[in-house]
N, C-alpha and C positions, 0 to 999 in steps of 0.2 A: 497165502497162509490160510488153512483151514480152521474156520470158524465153530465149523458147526458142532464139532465134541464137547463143547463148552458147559458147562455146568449151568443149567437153567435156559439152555438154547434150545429154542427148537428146529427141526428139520427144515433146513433150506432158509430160514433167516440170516443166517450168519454171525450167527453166534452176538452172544452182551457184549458190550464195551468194558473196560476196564474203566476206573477211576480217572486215568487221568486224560483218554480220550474223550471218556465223556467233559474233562476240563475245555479239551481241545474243542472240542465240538462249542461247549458252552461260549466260550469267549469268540470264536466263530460267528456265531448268529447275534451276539452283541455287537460285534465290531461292525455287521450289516444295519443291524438297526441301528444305531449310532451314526455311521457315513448318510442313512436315510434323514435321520429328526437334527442332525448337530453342526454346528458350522464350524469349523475345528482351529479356523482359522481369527474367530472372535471369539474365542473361548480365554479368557484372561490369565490362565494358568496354565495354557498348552506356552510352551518353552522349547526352539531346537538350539541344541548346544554347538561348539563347536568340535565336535567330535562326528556330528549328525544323528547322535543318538535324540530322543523326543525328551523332556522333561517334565513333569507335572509341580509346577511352582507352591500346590496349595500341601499336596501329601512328601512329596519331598521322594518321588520316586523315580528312575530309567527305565525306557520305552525305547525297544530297538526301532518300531514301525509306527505309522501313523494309528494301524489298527492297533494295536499290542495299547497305545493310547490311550480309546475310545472303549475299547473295553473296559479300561479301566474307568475311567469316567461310570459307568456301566454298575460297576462294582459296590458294594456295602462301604468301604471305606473313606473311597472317595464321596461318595454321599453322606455318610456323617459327619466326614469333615467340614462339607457345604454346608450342612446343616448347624454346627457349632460356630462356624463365620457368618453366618446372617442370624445367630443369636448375639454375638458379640458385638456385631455393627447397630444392631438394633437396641442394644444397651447402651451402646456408647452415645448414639441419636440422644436416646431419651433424656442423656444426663445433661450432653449439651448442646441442646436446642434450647432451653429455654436460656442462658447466658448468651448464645446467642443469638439470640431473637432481640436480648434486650441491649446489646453493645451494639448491633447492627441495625437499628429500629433506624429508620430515615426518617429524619426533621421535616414535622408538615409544615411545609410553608405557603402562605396564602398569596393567591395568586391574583392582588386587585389590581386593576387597571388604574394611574393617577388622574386626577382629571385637570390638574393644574393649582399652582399656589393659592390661599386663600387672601381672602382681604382684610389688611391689617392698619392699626393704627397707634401709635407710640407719642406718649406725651410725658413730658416733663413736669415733675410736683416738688412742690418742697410744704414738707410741716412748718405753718408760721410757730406752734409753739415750740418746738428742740429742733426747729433751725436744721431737720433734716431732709439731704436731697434724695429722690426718689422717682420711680417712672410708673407709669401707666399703659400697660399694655393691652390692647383690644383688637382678638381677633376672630373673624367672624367668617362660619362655615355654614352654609346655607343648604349643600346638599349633602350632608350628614344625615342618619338615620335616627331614630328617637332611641336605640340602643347606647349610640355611639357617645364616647361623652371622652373630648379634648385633654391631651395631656401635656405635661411638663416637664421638662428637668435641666439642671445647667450642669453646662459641661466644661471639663478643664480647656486649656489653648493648646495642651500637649495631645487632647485626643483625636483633633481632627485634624484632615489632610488636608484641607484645600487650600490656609496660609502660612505661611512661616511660626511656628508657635511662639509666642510675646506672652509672656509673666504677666504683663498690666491688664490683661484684655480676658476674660471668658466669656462664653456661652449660652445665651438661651434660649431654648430649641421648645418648639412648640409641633405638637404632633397630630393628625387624626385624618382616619381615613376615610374618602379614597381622597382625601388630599394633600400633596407633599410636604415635608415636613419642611417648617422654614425654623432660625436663628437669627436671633439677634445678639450682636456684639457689643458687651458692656464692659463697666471698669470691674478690674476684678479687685475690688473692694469685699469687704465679709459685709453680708445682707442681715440686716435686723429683724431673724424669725420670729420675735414676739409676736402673741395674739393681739389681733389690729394693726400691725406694724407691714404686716405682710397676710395676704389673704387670695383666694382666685374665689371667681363665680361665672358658674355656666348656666347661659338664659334659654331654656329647651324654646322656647316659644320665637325668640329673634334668634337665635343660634347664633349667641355670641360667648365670644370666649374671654372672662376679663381677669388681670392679674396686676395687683398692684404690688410696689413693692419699696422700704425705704431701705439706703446704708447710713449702718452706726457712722454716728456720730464722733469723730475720732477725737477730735477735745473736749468733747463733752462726758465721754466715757473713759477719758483720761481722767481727770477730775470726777468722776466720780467713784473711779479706782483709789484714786489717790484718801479721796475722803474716808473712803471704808478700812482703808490699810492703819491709816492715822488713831482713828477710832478704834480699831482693833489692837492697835501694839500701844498707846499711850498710855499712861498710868499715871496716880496723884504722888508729887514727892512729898513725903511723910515730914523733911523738915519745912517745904514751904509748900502750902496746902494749894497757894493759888500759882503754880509754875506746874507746868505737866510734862514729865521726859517719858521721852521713848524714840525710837529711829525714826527718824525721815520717811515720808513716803516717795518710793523710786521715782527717780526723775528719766523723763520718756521723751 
């Protein structure tokens, strides 16, 4: 085919291209550099179908050749649409990283070595005045730091694993690190939180750990229920001044 008549040609060049050679030509020198810079084959959105036509998963378009592909890749469209999915992901980060950060936050947990049980001492008390029984506990942690200061708490028969859980019996667990936490098994009677009744004191200087503690008194706190109920529901009978009605206090 002669070229050279062509409007705006000159002698012996071979004449302009038309528009859609010059397409041809374009997507040509794409599809090289592309096969150069692209790996076609980790590209997340190259797709071959079963037809063996190529697919591009992000623009939603057919590709008879690998080249016809990578041109596009190449392309305005396909590039903005890259560009609209890494705005999108990068929004979507931003909203939830930080719920995520805070539902997946790992539990620091302190990693101390024990160094063995402390040394302890348990005695039996009773109040000569309200006749109530009560223990003395003493226990003493020697290599403790001056930070460190002994703790306590009693615990049900139902919470722990190592015996058969019994109703009558609970808990009292004594804690502080680096030394193992020990328990002692008591009646599980209700303890008489009154001030002076029940009290702990930690001695920084001997590094001991002391906890006293008494149980009410169960007839004595009968009786004195019973007196307050008495005196609360009695009244003067108006015909006989020295006879007082009112209910019974509950018999326990």
């Amino acid at each position: 085919m002669d070229f050279q008549n062509r409007v705006g040609s000159k002698p012996g060049a071979g004449g302009m291209m038309t528009s859609s050679e010059s397409n041809v030509a374009r997507r040509e020198r794409l599809r090289k550099l592309a096969l150069e810079t692209i790996d076609i084959e980790s590209d997340p959105y190259f797709m071959r179908n079963h037809l063996g036509s190529y697919e591009c998963k992000l623009c939603l378009t057919l590709h008879n050749n690998e080249g016809s592909y990578l041109a596009h890749t190449q392309g305005k469209k396909h590039q903005t649409n890259l560009a609209r999915r890494a705005a999108l992901e990068a929004k979507d980060k931003d909203h939830t990283a930080p719920a995520r950060a805070t539902a997946s936050a790992p539990k620091v947990k302190k990693n101390v070595v024990k160094i063995g049980r402390p040394g302890y001492k348990v005695t039996k008390v009773r109040d000569p005045r309200t006749r109530q029984f009560g223990l003395l506990v003493e226990v003493t942690y020697p290599e403790v730091t001056e930070e460190t200061k002994p703790r306590h708490r009693f615990m049900s028969a139902y919470e722990q694993h190592v015996e058969v859980p019994n109703r009558q019996y609970q808990y009292l667990l004594f804690a502080a690190e680096p030394y193992e936490t020990i328990a002692f098994k008591i009646q599980s009677r209700e303890i008489d939180m009154r001030p002076g009744r029940f009290w702990t004191y930690w001695d920084k200087d001997t590094h001991k750990f002391t906890l006293q503690l008494f149980y009410r008194n169960q007839a004595r706190q009968r009786q004195q229920d019973g007196s307050a109920y008495q005196q609360q529901h009695s009244q003067v009978n108006p015909l006989n001044p020295y006879i007082l009605t009112g209910n019974e206090p509950p018999q326990q």
